[in-house]
N, CA, C, O and CB atoms as a CASP TS submission, in Angstrom:
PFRMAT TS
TARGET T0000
AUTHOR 0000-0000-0000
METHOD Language model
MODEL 1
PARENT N/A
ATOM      1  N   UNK     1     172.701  30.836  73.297  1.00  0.00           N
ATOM      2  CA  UNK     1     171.813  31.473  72.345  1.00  0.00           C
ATOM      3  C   UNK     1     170.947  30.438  71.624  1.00  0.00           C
ATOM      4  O   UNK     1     169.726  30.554  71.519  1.00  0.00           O
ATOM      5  CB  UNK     1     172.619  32.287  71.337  1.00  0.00           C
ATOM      6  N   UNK     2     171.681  29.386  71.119  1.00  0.00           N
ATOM      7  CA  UNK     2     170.676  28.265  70.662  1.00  0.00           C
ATOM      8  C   UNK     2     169.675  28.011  71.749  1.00  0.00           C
ATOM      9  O   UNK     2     168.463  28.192  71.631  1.00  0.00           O
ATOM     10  CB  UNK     2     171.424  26.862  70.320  1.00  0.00           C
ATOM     11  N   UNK     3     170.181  27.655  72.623  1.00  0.00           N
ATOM     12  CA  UNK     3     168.867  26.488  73.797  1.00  0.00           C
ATOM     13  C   UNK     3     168.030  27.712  73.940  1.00  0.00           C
ATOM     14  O   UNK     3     166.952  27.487  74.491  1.00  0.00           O
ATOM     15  CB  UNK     3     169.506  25.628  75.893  1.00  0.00           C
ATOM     16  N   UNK     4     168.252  29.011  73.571  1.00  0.00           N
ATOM     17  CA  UNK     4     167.213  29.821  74.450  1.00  0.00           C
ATOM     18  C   UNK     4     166.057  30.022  73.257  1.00  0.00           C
ATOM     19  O   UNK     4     164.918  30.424  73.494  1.00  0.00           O
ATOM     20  CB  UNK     4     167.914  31.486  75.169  1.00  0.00           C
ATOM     21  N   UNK     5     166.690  29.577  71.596  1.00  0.00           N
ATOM     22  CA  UNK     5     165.812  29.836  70.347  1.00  0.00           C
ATOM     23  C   UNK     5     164.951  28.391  70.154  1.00  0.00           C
ATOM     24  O   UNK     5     163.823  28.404  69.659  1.00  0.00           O
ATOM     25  CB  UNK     5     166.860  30.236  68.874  1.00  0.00           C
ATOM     26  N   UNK     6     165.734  26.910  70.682  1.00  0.00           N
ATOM     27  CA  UNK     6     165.240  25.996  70.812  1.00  0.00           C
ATOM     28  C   UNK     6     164.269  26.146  71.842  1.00  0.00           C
ATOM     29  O   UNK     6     163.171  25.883  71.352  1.00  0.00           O
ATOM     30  CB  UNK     6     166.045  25.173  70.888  1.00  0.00           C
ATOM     31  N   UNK     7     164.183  26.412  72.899  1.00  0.00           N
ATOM     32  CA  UNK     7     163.241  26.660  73.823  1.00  0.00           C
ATOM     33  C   UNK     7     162.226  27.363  73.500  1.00  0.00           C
ATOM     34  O   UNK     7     161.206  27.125  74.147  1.00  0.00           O
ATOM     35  CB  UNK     7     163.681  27.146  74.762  1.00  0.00           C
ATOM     36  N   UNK     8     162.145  28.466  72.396  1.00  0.00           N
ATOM     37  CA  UNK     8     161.156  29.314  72.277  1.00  0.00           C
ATOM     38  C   UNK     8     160.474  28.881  71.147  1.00  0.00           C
ATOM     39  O   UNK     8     159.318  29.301  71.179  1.00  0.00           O
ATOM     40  CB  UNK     8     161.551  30.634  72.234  1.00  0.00           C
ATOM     41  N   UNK     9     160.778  28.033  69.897  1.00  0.00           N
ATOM     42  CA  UNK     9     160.215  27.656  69.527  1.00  0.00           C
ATOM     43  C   UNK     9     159.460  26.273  69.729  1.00  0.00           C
ATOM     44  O   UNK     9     158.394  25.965  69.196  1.00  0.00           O
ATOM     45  CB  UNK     9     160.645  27.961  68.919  1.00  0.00           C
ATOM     46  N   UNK    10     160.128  25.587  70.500  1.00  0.00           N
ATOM     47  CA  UNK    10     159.278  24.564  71.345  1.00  0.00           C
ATOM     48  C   UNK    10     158.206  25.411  72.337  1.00  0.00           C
ATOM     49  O   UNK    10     157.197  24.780  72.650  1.00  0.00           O
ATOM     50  CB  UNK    10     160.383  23.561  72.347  1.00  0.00           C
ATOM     51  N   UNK    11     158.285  26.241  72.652  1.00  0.00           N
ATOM     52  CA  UNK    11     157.112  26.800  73.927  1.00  0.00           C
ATOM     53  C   UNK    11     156.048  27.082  72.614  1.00  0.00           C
ATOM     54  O   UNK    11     154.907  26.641  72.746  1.00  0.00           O
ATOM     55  CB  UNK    11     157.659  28.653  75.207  1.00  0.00           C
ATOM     56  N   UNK    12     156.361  27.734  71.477  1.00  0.00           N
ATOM     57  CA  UNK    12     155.478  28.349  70.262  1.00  0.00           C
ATOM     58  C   UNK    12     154.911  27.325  69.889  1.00  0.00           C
ATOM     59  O   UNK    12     153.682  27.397  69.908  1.00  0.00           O
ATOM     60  CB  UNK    12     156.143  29.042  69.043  1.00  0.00           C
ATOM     61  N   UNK    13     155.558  25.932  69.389  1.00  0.00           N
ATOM     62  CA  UNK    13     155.088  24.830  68.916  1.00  0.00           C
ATOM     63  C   UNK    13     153.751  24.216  70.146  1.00  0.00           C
ATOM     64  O   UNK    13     152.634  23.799  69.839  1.00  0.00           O
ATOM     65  CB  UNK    13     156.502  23.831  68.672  1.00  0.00           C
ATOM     66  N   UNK    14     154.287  24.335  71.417  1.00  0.00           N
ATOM     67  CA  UNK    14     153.048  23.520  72.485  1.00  0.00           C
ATOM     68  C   UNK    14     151.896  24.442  72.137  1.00  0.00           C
ATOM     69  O   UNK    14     150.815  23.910  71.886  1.00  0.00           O
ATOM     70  CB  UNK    14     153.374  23.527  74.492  1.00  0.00           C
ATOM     71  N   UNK    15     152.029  26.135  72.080  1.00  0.00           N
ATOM     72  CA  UNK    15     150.934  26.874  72.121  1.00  0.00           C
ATOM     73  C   UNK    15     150.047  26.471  70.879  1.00  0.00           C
ATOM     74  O   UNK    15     148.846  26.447  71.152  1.00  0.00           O
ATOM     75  CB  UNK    15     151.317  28.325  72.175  1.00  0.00           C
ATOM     76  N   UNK    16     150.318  26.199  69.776  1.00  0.00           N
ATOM     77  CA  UNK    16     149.744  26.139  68.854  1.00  0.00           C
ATOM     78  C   UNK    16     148.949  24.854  68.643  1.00  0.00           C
ATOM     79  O   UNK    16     147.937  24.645  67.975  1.00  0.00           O
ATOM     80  CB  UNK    16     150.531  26.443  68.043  1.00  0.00           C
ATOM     81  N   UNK    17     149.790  23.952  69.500  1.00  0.00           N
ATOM     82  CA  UNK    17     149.037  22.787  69.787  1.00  0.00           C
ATOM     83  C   UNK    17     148.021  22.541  70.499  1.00  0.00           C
ATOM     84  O   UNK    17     147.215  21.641  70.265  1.00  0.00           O
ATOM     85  CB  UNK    17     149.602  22.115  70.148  1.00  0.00           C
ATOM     86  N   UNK    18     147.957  23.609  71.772  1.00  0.00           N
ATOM     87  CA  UNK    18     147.005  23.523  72.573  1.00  0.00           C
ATOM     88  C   UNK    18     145.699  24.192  72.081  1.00  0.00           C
ATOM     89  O   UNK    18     144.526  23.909  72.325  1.00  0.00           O
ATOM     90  CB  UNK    18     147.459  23.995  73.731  1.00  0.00           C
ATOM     91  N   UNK    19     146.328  25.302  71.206  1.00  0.00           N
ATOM     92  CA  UNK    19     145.376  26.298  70.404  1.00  0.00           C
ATOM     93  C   UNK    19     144.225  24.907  69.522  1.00  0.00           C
ATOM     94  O   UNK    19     142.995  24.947  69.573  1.00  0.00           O
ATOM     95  CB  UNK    19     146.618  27.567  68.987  1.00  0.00           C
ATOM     96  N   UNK    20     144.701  24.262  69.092  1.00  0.00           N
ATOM     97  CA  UNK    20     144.406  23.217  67.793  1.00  0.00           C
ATOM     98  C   UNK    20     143.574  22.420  68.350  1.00  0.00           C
ATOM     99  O   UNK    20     142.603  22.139  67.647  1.00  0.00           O
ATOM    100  CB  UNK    20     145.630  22.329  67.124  1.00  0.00           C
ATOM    101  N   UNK    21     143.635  21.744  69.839  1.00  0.00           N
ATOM    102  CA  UNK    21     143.278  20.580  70.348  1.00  0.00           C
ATOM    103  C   UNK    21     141.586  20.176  69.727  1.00  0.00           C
ATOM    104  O   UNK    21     141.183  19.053  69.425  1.00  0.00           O
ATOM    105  CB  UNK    21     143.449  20.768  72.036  1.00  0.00           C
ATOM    106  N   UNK    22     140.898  21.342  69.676  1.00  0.00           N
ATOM    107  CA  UNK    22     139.418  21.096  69.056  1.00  0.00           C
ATOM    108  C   UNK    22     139.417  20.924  67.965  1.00  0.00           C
ATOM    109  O   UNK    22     138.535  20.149  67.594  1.00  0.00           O
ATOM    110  CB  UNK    22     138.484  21.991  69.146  1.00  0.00           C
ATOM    111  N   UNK    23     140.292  21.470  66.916  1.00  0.00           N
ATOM    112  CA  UNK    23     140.411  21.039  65.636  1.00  0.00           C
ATOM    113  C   UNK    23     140.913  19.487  65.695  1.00  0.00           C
ATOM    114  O   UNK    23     140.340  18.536  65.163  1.00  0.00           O
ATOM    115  CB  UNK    23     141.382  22.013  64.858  1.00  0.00           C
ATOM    116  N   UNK    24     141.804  19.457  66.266  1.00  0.00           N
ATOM    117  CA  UNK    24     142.247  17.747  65.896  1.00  0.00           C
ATOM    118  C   UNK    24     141.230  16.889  66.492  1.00  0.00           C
ATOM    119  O   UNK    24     140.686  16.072  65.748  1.00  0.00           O
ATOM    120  CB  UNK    24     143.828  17.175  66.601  1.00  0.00           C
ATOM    121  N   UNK    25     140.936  16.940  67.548  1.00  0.00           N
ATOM    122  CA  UNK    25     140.002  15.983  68.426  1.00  0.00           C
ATOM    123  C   UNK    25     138.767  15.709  67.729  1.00  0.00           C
ATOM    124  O   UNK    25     138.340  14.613  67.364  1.00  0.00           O
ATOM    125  CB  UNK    25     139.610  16.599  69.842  1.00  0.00           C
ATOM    126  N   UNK    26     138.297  16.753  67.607  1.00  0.00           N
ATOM    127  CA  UNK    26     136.366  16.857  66.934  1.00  0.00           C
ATOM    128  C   UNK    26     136.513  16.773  65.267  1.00  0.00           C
ATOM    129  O   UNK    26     137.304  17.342  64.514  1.00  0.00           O
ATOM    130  CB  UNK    26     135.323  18.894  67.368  1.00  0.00           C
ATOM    131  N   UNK    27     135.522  15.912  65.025  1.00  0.00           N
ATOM    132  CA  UNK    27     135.590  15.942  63.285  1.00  0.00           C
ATOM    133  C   UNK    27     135.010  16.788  62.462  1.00  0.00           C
ATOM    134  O   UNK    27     135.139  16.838  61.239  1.00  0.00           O
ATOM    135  CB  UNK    27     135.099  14.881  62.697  1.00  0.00           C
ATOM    136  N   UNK    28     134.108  17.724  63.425  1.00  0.00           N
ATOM    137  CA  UNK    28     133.757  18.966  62.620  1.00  0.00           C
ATOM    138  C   UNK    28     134.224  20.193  63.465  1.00  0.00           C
ATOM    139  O   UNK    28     133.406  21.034  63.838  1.00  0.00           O
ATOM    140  CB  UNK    28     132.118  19.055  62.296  1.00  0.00           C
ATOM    141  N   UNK    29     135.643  20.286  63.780  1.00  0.00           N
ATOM    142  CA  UNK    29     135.956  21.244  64.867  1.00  0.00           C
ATOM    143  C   UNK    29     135.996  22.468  64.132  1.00  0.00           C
ATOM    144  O   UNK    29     136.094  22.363  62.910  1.00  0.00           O
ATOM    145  CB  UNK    29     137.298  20.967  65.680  1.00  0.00           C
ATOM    146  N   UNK    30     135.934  23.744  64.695  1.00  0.00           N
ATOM    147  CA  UNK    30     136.242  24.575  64.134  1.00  0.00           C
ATOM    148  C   UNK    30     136.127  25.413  64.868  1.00  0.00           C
ATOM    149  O   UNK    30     135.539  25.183  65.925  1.00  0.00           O
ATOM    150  CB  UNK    30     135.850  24.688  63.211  1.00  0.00           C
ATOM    151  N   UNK    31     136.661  26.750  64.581  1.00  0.00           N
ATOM    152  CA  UNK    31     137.174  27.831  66.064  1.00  0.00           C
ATOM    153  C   UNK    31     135.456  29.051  65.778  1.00  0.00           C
ATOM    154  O   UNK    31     135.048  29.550  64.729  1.00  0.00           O
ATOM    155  CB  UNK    31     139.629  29.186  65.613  1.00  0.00           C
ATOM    156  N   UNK    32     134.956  29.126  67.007  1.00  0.00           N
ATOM    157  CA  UNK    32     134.155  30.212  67.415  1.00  0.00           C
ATOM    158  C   UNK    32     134.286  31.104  66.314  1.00  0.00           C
ATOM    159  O   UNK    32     135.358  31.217  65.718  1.00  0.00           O
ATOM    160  CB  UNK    32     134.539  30.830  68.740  1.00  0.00           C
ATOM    161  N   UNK    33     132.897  31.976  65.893  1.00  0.00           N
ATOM    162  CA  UNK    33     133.043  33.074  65.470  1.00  0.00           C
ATOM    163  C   UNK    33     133.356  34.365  66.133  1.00  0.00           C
ATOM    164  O   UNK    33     132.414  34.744  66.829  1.00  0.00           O
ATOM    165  CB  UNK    33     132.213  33.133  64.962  1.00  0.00           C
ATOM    166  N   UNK    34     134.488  35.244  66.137  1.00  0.00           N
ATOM    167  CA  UNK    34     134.205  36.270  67.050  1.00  0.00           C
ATOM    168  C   UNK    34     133.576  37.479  66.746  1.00  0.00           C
ATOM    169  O   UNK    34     133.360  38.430  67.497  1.00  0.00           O
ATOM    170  CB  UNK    34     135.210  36.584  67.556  1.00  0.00           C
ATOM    171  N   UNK    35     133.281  37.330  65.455  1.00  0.00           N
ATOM    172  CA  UNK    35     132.258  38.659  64.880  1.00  0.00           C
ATOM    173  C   UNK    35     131.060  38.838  65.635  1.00  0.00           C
ATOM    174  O   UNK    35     130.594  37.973  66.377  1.00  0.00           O
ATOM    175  CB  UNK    35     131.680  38.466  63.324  1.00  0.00           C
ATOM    176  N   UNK    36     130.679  39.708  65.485  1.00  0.00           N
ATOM    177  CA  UNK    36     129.035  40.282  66.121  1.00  0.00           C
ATOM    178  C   UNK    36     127.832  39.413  65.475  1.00  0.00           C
ATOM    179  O   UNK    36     126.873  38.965  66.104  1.00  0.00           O
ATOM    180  CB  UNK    36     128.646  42.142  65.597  1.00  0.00           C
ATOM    181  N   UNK    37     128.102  39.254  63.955  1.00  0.00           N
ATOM    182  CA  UNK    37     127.123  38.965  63.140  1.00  0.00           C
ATOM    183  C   UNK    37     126.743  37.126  63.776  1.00  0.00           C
ATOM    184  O   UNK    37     125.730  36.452  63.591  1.00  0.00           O
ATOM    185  CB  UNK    37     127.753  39.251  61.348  1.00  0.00           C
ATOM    186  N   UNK    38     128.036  36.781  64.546  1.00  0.00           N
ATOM    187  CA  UNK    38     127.874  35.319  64.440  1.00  0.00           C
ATOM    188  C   UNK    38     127.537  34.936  65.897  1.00  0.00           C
ATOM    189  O   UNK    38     127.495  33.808  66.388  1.00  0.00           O
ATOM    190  CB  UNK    38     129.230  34.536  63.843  1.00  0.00           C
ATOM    191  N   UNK    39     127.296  36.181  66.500  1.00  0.00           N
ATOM    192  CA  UNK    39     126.248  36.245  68.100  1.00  0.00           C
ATOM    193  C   UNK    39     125.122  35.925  68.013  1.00  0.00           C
ATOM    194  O   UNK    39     124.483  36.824  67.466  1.00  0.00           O
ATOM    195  CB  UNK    39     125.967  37.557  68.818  1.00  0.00           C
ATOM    196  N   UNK    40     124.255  34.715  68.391  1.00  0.00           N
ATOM    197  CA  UNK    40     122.901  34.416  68.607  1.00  0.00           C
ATOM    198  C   UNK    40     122.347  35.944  69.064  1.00  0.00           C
ATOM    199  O   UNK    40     121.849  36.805  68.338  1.00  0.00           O
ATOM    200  CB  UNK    40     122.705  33.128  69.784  1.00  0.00           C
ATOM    201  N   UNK    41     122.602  35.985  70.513  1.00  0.00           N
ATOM    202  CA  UNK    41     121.905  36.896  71.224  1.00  0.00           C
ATOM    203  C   UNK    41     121.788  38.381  70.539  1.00  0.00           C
ATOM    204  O   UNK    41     120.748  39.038  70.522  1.00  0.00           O
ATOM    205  CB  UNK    41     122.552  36.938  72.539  1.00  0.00           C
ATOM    206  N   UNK    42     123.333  38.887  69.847  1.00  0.00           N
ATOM    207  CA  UNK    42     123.378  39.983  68.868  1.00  0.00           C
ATOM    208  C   UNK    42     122.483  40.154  67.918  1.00  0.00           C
ATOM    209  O   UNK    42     121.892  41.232  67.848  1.00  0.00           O
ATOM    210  CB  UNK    42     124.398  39.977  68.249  1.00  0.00           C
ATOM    211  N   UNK    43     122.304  39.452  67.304  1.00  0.00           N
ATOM    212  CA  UNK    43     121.472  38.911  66.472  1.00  0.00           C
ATOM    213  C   UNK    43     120.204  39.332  66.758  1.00  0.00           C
ATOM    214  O   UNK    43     119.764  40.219  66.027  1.00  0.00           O
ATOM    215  CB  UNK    43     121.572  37.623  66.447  1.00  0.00           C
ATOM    216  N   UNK    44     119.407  38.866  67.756  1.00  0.00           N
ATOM    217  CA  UNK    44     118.304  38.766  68.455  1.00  0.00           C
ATOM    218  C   UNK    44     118.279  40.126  69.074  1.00  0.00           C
ATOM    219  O   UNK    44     117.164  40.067  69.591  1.00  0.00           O
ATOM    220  CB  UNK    44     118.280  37.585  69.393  1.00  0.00           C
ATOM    221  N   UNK    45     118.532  40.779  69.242  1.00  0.00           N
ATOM    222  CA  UNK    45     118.492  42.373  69.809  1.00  0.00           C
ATOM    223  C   UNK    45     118.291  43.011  68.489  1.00  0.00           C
ATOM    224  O   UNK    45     117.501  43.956  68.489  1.00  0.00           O
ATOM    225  CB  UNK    45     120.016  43.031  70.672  1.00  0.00           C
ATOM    226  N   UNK    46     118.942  42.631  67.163  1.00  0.00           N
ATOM    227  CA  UNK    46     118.934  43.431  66.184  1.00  0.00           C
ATOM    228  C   UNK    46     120.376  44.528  66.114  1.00  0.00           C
ATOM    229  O   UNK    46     120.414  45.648  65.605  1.00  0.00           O
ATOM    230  CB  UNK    46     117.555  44.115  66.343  1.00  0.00           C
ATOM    231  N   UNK    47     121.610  43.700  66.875  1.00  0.00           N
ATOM    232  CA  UNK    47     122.631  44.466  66.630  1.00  0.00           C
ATOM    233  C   UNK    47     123.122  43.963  65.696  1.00  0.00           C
ATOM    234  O   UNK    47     123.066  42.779  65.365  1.00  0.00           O
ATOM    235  CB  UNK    47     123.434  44.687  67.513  1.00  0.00           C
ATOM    236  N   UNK    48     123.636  44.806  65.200  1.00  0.00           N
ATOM    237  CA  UNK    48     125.129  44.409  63.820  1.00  0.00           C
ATOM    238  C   UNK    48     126.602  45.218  63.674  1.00  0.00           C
ATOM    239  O   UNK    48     126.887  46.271  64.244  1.00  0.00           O
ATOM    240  CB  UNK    48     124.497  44.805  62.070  1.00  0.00           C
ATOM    241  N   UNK    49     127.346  44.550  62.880  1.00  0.00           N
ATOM    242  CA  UNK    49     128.577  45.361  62.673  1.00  0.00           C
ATOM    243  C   UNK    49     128.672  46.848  62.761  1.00  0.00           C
ATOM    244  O   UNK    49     127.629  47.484  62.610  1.00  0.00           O
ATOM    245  CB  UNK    49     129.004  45.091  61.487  1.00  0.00           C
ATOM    246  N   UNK    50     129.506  47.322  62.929  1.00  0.00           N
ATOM    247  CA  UNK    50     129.366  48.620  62.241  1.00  0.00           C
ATOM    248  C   UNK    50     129.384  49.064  60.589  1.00  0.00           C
ATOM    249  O   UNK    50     128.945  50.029  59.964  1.00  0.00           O
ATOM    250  CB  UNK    50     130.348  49.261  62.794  1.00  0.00           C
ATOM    251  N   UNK    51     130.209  47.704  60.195  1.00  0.00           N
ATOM    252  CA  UNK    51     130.193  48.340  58.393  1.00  0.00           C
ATOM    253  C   UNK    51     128.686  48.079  58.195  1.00  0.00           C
ATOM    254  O   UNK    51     127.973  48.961  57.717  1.00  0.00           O
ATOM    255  CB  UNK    51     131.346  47.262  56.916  1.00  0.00           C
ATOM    256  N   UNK    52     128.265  47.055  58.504  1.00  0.00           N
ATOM    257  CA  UNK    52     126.735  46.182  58.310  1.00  0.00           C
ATOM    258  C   UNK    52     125.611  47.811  58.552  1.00  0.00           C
ATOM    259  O   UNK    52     125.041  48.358  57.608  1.00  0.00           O
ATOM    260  CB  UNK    52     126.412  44.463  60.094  1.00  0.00           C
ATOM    261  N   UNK    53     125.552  48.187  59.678  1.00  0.00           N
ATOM    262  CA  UNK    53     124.785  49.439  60.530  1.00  0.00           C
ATOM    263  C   UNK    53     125.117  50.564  59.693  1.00  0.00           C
ATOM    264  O   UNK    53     124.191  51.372  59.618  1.00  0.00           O
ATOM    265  CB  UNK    53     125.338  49.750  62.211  1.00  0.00           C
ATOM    266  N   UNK    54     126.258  50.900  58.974  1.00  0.00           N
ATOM    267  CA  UNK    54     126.378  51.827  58.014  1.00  0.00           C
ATOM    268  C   UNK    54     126.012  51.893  56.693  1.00  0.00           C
ATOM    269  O   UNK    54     125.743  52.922  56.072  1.00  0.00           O
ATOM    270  CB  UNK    54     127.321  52.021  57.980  1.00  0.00           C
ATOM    271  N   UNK    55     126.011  50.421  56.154  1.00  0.00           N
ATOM    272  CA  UNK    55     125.660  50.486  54.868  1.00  0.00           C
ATOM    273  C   UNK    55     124.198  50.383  55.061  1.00  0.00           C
ATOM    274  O   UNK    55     123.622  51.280  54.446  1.00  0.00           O
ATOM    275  CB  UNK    55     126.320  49.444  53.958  1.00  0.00           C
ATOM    276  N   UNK    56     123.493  49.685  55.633  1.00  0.00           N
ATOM    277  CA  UNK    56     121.630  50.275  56.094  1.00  0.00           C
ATOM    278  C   UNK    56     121.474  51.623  56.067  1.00  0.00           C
ATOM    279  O   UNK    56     120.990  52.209  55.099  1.00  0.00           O
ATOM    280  CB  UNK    56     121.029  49.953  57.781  1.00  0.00           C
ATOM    281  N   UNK    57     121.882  52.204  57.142  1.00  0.00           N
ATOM    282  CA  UNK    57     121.659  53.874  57.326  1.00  0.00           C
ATOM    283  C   UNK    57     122.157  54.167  55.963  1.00  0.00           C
ATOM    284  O   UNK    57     121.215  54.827  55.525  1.00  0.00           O
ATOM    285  CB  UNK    57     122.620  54.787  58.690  1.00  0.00           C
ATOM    286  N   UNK    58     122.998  54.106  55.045  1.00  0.00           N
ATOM    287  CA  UNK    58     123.264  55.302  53.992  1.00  0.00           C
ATOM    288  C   UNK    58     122.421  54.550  52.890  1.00  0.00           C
ATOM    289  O   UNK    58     122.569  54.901  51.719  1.00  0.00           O
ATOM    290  CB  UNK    58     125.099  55.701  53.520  1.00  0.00           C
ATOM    291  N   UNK    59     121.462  53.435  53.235  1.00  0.00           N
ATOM    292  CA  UNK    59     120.509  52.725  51.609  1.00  0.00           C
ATOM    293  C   UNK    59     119.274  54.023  51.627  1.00  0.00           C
ATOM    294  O   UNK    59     118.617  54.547  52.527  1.00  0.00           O
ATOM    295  CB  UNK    59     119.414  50.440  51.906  1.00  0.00           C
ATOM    296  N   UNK    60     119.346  54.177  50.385  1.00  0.00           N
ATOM    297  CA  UNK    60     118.029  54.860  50.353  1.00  0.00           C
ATOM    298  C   UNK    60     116.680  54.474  50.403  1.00  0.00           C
ATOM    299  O   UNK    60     116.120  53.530  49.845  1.00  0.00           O
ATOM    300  CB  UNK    60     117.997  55.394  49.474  1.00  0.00           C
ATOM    301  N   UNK    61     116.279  55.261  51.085  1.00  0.00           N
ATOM    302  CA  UNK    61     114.780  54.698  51.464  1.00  0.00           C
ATOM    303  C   UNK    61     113.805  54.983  50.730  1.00  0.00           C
ATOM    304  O   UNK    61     113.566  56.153  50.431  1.00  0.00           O
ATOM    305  CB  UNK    61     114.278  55.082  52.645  1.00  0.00           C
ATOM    306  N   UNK    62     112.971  53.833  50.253  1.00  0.00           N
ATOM    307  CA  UNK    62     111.971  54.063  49.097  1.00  0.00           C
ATOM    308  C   UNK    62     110.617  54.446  49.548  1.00  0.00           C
ATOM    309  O   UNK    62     109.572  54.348  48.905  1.00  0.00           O
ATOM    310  CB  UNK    62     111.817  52.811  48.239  1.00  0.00           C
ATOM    311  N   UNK    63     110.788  54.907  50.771  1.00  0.00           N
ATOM    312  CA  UNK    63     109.237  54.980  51.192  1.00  0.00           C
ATOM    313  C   UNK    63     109.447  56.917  51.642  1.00  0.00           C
ATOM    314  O   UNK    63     108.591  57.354  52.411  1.00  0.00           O
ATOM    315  CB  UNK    63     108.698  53.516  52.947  1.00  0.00           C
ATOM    316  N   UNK    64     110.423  57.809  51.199  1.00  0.00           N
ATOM    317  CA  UNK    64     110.430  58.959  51.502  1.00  0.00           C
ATOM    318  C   UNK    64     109.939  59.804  50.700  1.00  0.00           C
ATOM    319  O   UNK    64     110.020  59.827  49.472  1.00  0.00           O
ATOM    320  CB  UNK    64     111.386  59.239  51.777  1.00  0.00           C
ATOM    321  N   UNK    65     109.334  60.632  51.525  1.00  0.00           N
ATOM    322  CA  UNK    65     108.399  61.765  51.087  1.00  0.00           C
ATOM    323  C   UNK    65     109.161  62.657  50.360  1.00  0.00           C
ATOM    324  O   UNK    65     110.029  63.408  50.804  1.00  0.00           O
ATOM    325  CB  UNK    65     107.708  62.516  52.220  1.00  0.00           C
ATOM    326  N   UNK    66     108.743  62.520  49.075  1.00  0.00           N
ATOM    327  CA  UNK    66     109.687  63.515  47.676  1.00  0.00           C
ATOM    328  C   UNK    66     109.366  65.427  48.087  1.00  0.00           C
ATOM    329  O   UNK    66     108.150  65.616  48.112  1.00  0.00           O
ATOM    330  CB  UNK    66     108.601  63.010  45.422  1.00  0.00           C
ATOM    331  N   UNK    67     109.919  66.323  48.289  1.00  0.00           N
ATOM    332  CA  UNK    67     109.819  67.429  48.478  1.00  0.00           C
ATOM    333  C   UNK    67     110.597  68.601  47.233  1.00  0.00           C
ATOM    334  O   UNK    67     111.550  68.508  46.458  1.00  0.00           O
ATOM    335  CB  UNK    67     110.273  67.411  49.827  1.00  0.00           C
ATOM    336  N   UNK    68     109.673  69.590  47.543  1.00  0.00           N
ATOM    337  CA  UNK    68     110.081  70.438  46.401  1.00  0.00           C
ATOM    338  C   UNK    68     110.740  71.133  46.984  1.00  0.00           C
ATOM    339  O   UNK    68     110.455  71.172  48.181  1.00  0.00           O
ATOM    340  CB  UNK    68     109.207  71.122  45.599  1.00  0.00           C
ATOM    341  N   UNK    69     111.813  71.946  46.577  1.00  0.00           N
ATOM    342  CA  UNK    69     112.282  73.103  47.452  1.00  0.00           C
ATOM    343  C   UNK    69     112.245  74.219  46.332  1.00  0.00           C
ATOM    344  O   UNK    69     112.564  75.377  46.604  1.00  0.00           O
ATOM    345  CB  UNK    69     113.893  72.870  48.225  1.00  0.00           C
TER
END
C-alpha cells in the first residue's frame, strides 16, 4: 500500500514538473491564455465571450428611436 502511494505521488510530482518546464526555463514564462478574449484571430473576427456578447446585447442603445404607444 505504501510503494503504490509513493509511486503515485512521485508520478504527480514528475507531471507537475513537466507541466512547469516553461515557467522555470524562460524568465518571462507564463502559461497560454485559454480564454477567447486572449485569441488574436478571435479577436479579429470580432468574437467574444459569452458573458462579454451578453452584457453588449443587454447595454442600452442610445441611438433608439423613442416610440409612443
Amino acid at each position: 500500500m505504501l510503494k503504490v502511494a509513493l509511486l503515485t505521488v512521485g508520478i504527480v510530482a514528475i507531471s507537475i514538473a513537466l507541466l512547469c518546464v516553461k515557467l522555470i526555463v524562460l524568465p518571462n514564462g507564463k502559461f497560454a491564455s485559454s480564454h477567447i478574449s486572449g485569441n488574436k484571430e478571435m479577436r479579429k473576427r470580432g468574437i467574444h465571450c459569452v458573458q462579454s456578447m451578453d452584457r453588449m446585447m443587454r447595454r442600452e442603445n442610445p441611438l433608439k428611436v423613442k416610440e409612443r404607444i
